[in-house]
C-alpha positions in Angstrom: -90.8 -31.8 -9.7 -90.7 -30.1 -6.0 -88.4 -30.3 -3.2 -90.0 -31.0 -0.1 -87.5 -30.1 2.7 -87.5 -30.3 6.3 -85.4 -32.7 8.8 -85.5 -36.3 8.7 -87.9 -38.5 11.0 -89.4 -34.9 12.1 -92.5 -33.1 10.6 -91.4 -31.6 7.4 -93.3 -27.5 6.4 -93.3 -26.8 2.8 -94.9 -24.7 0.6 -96.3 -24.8 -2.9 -97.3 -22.1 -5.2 -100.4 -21.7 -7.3 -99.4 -22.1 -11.2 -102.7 -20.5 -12.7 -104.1 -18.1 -9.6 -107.3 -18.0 -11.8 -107.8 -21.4 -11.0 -107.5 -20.9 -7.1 -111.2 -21.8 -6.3 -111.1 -24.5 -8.9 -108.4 -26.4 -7.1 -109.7 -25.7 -3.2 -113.3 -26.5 -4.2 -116.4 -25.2 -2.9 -115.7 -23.9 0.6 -112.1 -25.9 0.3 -113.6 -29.1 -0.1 -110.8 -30.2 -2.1 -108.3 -29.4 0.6 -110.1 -31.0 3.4 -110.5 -33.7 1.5 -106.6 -33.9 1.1 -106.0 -33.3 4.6 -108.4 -35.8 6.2 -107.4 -38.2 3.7 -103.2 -37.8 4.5 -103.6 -36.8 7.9 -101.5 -33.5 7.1 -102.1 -30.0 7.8 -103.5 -27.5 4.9 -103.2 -23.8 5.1 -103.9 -21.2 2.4 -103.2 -17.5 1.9 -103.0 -15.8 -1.5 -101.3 -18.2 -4.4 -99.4 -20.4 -1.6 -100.2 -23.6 -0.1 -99.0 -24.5 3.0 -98.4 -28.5 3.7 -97.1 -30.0 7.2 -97.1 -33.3 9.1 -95.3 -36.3 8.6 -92.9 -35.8 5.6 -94.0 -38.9 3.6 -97.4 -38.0 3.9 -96.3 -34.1 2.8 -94.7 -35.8 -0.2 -98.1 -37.4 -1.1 -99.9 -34.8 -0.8 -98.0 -32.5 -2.8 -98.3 -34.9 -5.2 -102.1 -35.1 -5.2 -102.1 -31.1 -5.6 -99.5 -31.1 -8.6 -101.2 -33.5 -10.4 -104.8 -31.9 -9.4 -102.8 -28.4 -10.8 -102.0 -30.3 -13.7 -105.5 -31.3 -14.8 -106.8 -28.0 -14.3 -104.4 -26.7 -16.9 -106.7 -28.3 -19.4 -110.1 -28.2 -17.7 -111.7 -25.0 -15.7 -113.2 -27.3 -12.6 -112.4 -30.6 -10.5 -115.5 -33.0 -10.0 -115.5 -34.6 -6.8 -114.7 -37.9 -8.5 -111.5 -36.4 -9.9 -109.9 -35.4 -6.5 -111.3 -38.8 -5.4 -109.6 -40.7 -7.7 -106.3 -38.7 -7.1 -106.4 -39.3 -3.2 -107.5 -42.8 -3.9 -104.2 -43.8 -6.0 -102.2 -41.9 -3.1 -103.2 -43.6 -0.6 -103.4 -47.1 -1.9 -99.7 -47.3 -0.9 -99.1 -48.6 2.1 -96.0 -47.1 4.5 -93.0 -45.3 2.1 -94.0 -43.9 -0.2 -91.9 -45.6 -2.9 -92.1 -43.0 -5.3 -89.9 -40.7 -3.4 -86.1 -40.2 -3.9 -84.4 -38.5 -0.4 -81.2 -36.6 -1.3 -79.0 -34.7 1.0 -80.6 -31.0 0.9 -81.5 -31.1 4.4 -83.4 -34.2 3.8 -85.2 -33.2 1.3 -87.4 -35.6 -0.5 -88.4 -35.5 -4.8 -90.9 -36.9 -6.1 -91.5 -37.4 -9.4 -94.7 -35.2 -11.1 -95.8 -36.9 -14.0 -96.4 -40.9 -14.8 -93.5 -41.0 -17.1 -91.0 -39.7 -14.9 -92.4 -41.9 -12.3 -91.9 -45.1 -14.8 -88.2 -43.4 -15.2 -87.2 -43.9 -11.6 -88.6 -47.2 -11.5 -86.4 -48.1 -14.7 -83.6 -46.7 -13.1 -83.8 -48.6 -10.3 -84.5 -52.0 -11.8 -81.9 -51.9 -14.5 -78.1 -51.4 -15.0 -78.7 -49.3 -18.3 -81.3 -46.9 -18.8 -81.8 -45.0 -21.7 -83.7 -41.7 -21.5 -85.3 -39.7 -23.9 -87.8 -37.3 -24.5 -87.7 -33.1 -25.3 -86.9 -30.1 -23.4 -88.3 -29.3 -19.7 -89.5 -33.1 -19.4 -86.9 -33.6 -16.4 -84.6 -36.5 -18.0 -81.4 -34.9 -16.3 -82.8 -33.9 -13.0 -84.5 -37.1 -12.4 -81.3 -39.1 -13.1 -79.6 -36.9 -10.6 -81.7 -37.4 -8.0 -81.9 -40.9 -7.8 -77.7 -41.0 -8.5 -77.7 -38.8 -5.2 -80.1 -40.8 -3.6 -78.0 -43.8 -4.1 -75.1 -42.5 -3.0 -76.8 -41.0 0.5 -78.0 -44.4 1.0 -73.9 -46.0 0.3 -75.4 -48.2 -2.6 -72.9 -46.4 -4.8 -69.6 -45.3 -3.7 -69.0 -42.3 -6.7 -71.0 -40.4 -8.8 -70.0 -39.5 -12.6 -71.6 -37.0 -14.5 -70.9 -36.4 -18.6 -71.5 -34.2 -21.2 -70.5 -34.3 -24.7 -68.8 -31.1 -25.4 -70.7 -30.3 -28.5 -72.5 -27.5 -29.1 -74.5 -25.6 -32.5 -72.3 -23.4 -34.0 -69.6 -22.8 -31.8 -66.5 -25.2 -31.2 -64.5 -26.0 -28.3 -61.1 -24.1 -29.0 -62.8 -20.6 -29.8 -63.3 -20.5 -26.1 -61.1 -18.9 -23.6 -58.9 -20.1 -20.8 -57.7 -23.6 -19.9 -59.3 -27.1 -20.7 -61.5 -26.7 -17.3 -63.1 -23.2 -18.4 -63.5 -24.8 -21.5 -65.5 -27.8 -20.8 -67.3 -25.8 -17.9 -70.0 -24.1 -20.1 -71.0 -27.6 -21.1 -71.3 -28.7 -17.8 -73.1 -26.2 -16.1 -76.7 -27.8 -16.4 -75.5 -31.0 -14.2 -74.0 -28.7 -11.7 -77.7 -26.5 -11.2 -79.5 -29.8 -11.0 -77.0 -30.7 -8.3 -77.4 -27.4 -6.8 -81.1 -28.2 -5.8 -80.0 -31.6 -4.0 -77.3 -30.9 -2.0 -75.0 -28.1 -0.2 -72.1 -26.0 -2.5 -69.7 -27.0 0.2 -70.9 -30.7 0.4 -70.3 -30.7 -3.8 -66.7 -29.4 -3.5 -66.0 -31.6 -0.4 -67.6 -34.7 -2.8 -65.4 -33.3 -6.0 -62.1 -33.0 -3.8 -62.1 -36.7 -2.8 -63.6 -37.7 -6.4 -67.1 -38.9 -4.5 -68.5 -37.1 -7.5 -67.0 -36.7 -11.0 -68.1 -34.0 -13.4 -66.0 -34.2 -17.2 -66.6 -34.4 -20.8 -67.3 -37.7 -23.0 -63.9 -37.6 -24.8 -62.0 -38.0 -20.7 -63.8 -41.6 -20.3 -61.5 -43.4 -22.9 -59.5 -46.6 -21.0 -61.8 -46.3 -18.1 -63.6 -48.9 -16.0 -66.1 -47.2 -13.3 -67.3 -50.0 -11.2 -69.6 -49.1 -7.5 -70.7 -45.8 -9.3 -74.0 -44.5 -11.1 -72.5 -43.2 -14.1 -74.9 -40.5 -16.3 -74.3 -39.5 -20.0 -76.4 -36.3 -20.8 -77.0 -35.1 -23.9 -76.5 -38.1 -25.6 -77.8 -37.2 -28.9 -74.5 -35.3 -29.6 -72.2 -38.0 -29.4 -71.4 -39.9 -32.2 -72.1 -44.0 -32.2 -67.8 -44.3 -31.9 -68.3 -42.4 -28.6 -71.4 -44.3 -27.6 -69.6 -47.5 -27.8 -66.9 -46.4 -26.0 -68.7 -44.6 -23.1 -71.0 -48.5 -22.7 -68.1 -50.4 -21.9 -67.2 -48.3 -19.3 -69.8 -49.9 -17.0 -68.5 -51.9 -14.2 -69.1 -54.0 -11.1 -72.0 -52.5 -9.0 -72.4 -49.8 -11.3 -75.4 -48.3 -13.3 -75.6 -46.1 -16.2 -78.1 -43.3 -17.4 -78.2 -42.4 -20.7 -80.1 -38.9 -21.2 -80.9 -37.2 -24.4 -83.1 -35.5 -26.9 -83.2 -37.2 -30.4 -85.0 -34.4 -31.9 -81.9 -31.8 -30.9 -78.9 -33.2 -32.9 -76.0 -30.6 -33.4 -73.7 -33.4 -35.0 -71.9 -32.2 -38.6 -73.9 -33.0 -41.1 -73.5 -36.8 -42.1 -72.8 -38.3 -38.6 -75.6 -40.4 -37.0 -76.5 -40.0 -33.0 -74.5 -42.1 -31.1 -77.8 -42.4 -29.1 -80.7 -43.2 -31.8 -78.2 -46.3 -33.0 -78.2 -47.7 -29.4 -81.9 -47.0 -29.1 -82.3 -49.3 -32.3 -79.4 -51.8 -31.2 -79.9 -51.9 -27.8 -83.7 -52.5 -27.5 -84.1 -55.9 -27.3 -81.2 -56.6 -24.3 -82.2 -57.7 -21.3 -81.3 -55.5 -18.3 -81.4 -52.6 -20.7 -84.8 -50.1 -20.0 -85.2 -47.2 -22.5 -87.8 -45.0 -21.7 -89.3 -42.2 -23.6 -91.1 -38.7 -21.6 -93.2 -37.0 -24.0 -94.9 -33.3 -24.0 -97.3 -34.5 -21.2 -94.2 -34.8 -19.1 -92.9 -31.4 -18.9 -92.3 -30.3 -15.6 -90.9 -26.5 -16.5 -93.4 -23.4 -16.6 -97.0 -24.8 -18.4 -95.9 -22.5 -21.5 -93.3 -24.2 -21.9 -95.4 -27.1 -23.1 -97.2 -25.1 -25.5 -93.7 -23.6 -26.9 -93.0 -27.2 -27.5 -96.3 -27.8 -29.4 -95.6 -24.6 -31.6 -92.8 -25.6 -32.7 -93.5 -29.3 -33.2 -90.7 -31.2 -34.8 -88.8 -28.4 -36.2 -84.7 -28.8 -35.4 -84.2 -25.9 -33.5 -82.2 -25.7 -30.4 -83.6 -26.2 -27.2 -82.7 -27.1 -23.6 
């Protein structure tokens, strides 16, 4: 997934980088037919030096065709050449939309706009957005946590939430809570960290401490969320394959009024002690059958992180090892 920054209602620059330079002439096409086809198509303008693309024009129709090139990048990470067809049939499913681009979540990073890369994480938003609980799963680098962010800070932006309230189990393999130093806030910190550098991406360091200040946005641990009721908020649970089904239960009926949660986790990376099932694969198995209630599973296609990252994934296959 790709920011694509520039100022709202005026035309938005932004640049994308070549993932396989090797592939440069594959992806441009003969003579850049590829890219003029993308630019007559979206009406934007395409420049090229080196391994960067250059997009600019009207920042929905940036958006798109960003979109067209990651997903055109993506095929080519399997295939050595792009028929004429295939960039066809790319533009063709990006412009069959018709004014917004519905696909595209607008946080406060100087307007910038996400949009999501792959089909599953586009099914993901559109869960979120129908439903009051989503569930998320799916392994490392497949953008379960940043996706959730995004459209949480998209909601707020757009006042159809008034807080934002991020958790983490604080459970970790092989080292526990009390061995670390300092007070319960450099404690739980460590575990935290990964929500704060998705929120990095999406909005100012000063606009997140002005947010935490007044309690806009809430960042604690699973074991804080006893006796409370969160209503007008998008709450997110990440990591929810550490908590146990006790917790689980506890952290549902915390949902209130004009609230949503998003439930985040990979059930293939449990550090429970041994015996104690995933809070999160007992709801998957209770919860399926609820109305209201989405769950949604991103697989290897879905990775968004570096292409080897996919392939990691693959070599490893099911084994229970540790990764984030």
């Amino acid at each position: 997934m790709r920011d694509l920054t520039g100022s709202v209602g005026s035309p938005l620059e932004f640049a994308i980088v070549i993932s396989e330079s090797s592939k440069r002439q594959a992806l441009f096409g003969p003579a850049d037919a590829n890219l003029r086809l993308i630019r007559a198509a979206l009406n934007v303008r395409i420049t090229s030096r080196n391994s960067t693309i250059k997009l600019g024009g009207d920042p929905a129709a940036v958006a798109k065709a960003a979109a067209v090139i990651e997903t055109l990048q993506k095929s080519l990470e399997s295939a050595d050449h792009l028929s004429p067809e295939d960039v066809a049939a790319v533009l063709a499913e990006a412009t069959s939309e018709t004014g917004h681009d519905d696909r595209a979540i607008e946080v406060y990073a100087q307007g910038a706009i996400i949009v999501p890369r792959t089909e599953g994480q586009t099914r993901y938003v559109e869960a979120i957005r129908s439903h009051d609980l989503t569930l998320c799963v799916g392994p490392a680098g497949t953008g379960k946590t940043y996706v959730a962010m995004a459209v949480a800070i998209s909601m707020l932006k757009q006042s159809a939430i008034r807080r934002l309230v991020l958790v983490r189990p604080a459970v970790e393999a092989g080292e526990k809570l009390g061995f670390l130093p300092g007070d319960m806030q450099a404690k739980v910190n460590p575990y935290l960290r990964p929500l704060f550098d998705a929120m990095n991406d999406m909005m100012s360091f000063e606009q997140i401490q002005r947010f935490m200040q007044n309690d806009v946005i809430e960042v604690i641990p699973l074991a804080f969320m006893r006796g409370r009721t969160l209503n007008h908020a998008t709450v997110i649970l990440d990591e929810a394959q550490n908590c146990t089904t006790a917790q689980m239960l506890m952290f549902l009926t915390r949902l209130g009024h004009g609230s949503k949660m998003i439930i985040t986790g990979d059930d293939s990376q449990i550090d429970l002690e041994h015996g104690q099932k995933s809070g999160l694969i007992d709801a998957l198995e209770r919860l399926r059958d609820i109305d209201g209630i989405a769950s949604i599973r991103l697989e290897r296609c879905d990775i968004v992180r570096h292409k080897l990252v996919t392939r990691v994934v693959e070599a490893y296959g099911s084994d229970n090892m540790d990764v984030r």
